[in-house]
C-alpha positions as CSV (number, residue, x, y, z in Angstrom):
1,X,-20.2,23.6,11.9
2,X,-17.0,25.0,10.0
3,X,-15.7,22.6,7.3
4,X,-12.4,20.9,8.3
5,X,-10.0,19.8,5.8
6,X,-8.6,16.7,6.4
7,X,-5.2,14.5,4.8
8,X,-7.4,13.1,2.5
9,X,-9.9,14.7,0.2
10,X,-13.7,13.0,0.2
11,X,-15.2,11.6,-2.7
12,X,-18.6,13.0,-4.1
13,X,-19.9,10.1,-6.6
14,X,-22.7,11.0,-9.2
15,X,-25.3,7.8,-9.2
16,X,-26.5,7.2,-12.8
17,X,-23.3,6.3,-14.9
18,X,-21.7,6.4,-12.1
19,X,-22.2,3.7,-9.8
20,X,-25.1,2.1,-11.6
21,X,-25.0,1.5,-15.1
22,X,-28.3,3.2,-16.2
23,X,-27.3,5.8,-18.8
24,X,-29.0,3.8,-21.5
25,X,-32.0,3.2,-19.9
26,X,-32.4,7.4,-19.2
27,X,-31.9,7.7,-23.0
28,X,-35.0,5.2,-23.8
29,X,-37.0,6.8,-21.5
30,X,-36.7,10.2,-22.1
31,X,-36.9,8.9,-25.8
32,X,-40.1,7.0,-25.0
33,X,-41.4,10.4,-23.4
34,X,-40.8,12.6,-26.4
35,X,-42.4,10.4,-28.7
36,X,-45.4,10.2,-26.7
37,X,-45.5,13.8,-27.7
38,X,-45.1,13.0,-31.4
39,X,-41.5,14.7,-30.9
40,X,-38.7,12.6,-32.5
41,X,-35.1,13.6,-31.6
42,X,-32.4,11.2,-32.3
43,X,-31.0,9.4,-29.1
44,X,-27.7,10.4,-29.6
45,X,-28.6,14.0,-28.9
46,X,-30.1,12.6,-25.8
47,X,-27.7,10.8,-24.6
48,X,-24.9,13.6,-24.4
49,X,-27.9,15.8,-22.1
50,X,-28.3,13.4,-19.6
51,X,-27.1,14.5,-16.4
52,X,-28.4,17.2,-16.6
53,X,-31.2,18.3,-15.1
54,X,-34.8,16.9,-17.1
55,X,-36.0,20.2,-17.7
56,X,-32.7,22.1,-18.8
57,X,-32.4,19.0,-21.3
58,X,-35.7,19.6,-22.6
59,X,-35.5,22.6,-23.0
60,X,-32.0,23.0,-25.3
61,X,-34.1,19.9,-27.0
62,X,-36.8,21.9,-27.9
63,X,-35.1,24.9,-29.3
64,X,-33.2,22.9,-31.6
65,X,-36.0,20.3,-33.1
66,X,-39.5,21.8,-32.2
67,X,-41.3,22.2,-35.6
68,X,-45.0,23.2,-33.9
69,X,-45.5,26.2,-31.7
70,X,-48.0,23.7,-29.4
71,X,-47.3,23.9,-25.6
72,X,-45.7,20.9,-24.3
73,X,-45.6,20.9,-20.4
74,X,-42.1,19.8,-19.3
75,X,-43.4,18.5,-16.0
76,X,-45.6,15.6,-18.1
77,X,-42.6,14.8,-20.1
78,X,-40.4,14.3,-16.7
79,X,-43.1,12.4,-15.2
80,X,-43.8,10.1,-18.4
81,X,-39.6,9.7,-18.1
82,X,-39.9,8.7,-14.2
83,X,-42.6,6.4,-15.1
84,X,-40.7,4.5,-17.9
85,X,-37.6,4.6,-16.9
86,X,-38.8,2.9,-13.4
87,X,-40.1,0.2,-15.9
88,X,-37.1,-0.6,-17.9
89,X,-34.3,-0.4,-14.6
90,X,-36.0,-2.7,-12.7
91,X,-32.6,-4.9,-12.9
92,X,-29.4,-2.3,-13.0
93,X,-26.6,-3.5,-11.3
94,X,-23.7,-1.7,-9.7
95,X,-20.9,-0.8,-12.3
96,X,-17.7,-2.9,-11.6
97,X,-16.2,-2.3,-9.0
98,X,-18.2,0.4,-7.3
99,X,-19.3,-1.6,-4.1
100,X,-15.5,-2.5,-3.6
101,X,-14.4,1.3,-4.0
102,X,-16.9,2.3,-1.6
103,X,-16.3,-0.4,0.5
104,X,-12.8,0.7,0.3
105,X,-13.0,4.6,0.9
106,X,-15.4,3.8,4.2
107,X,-12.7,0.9,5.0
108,X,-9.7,4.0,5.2
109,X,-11.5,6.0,6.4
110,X,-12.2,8.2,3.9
111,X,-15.2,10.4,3.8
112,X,-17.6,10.1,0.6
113,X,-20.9,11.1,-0.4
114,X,-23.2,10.5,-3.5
115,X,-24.6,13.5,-4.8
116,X,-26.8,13.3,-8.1
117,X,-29.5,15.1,-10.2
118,X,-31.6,12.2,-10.1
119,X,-34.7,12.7,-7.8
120,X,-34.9,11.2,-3.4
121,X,-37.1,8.0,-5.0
122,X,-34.9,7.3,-7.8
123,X,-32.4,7.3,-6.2
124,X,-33.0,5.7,-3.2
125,X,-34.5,2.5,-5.7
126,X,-31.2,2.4,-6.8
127,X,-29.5,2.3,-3.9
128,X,-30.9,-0.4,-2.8
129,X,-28.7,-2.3,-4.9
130,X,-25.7,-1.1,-3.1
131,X,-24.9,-2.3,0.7
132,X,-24.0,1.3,2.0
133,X,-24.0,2.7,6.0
134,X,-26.9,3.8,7.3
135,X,-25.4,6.9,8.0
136,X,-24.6,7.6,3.9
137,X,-24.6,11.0,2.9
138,X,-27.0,11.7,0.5
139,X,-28.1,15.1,-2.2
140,X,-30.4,15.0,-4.8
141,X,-32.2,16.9,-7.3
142,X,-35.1,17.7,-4.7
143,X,-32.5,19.1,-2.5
144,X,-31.2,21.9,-4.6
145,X,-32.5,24.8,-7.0
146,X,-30.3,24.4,-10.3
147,X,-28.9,20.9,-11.1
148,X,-25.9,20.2,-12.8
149,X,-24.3,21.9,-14.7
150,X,-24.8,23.8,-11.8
151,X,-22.4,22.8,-8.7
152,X,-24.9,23.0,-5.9
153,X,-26.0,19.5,-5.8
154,X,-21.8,18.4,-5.0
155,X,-21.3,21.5,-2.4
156,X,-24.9,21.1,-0.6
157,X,-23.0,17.4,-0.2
158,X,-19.6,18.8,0.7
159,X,-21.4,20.7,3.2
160,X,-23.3,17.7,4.7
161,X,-19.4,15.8,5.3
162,X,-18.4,19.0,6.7
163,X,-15.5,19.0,4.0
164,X,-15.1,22.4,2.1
165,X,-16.1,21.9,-1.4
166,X,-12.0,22.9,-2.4
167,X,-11.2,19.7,-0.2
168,X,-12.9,17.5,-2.3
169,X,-13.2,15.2,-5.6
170,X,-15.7,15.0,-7.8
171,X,-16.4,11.7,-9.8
172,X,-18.9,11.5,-12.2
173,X,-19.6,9.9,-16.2
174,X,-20.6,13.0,-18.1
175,X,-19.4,16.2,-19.1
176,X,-21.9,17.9,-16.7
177,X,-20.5,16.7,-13.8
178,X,-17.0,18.0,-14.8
179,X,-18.4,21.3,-15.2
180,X,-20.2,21.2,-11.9
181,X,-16.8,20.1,-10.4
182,X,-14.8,23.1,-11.9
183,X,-17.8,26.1,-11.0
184,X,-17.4,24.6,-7.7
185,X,-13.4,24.7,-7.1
186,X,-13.2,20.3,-6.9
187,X,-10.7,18.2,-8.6
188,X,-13.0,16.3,-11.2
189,X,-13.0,13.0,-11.9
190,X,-14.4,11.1,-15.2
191,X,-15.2,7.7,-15.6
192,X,-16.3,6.2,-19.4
193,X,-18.9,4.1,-18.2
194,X,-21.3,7.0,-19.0
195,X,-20.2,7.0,-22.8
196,X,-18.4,10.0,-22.7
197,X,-15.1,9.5,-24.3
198,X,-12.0,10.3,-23.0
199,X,-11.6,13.8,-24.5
200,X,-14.9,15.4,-24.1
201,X,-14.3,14.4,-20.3
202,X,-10.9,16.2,-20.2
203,X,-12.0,19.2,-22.3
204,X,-14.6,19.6,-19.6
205,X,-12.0,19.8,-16.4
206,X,-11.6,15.9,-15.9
207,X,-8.1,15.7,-14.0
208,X,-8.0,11.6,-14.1
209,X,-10.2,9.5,-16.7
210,X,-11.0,6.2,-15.7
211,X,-12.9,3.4,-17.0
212,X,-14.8,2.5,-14.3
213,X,-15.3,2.6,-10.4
214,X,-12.8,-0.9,-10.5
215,X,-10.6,1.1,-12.7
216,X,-10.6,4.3,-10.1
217,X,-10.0,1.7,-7.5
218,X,-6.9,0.1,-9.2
219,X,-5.2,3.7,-9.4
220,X,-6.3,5.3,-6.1
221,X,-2.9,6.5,-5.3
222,X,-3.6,8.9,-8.5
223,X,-5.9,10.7,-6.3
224,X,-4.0,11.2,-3.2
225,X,-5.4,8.7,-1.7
226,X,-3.1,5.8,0.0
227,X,-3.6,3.2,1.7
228,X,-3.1,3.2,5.6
């Protein structure tokens, strides 16, 4: 089927940061997974990787702090992250305002997809703290080669709303995901409630900032969006 572009653009929402406020808990885990491996990095270095894809973080990690020329398997560290970070997000909540926006967008009509790095169990454990359609579109990290930065996770989703990628906005907490947007030809979209500030979000192609979803909500006109 051949994209069709419609008044109004759809909205591609990261997950983590995003919609659920679980950026801290990634850092712990992946912090609690390094020093399994008697690696110590500080957590601030961590926390401006995530949303990126596990291994592409560990990776940059490694070549900045490894002191030991020991193999580490990258798979072991994901799956000691998985493990952890299932144990400490057992009670994430929706950001503010993120059930209302989506409730909104579906409401008028408006087509909208989440589309994160975050892995099909993940993420469908945190959905379950949403009420969403059926219907929802859905991408994930198991969907698609390269994660962000790369943009394939937000066009495989573009492509599953029949919307051409162009046709579309990209909202999303980190830096990553305004990267992603720009590779991919969307209008991105940053929100703080990752921990990104303001200006590291704009550097990176944000076109709005906004606090939160609640925030996005308030100023949806912004977006050329309006109500009907």
């Amino acid at each position: 089927m051949k994209p069709q572009r419609s008044a109004d653009p759809a909205v591609l929402f990261d997950l983590d940061g995003t919609l659920v406020d679980t950026v801290y808990e990634h850092v712990i885990a992946w912090s609690t997974a390094l020093k399994s491996a008697c690696i110590v990095i500080p957590d601030w270095k961590i926390h401006h990787r995530v949303g990126m894809s596990g291994k592409s973080m560990l990776r940059q990690l490694f070549r900045e702090h490894r002191s030991t020329k020991r193999k580490i398997s990258e798979d072991a560290l994901e799956e000691k992250h998985d493990t952890e970070f299932t144990r400490i997000s057992r009670d994430v909540r929706p950001l503010p305002g993120a059930q209302e926006l989506l409730r909104y967008l579906s409401r008028h009509k408006v087509r909208w997809a989440i589309a994160t790095t975050g892995n099909k169990k993940q993420t469908t454990r945190l959905l379950r703290t949403f009420n969403i359609p059926a219907h929802t579109v859905i991408a994930t990290g198991d969907d698609v080669e390269k994660a962000k930065p790369s943009p394939d996770v937000f066009v495989l989703a573009a492509e599953r709303l029949g919307v051409p990628i162009e046709n579309c906005i990209v909202t999303g907490d980190s830096v990553w995901d305004m990267l992603a947007a720009g590779r991919g030809r969307a209008l991105g979209v940053g929100f703080l409630s990752g921990g990104y500030g303001q200006e590291e979000l704009q550097q990176s192609g944000a076109f709005r900032v906004y606090s939160d979803p609640a925030d996005m909500l308030l100023h949806i006109e912004d977006l050329g969006i309006a109500s009907k």
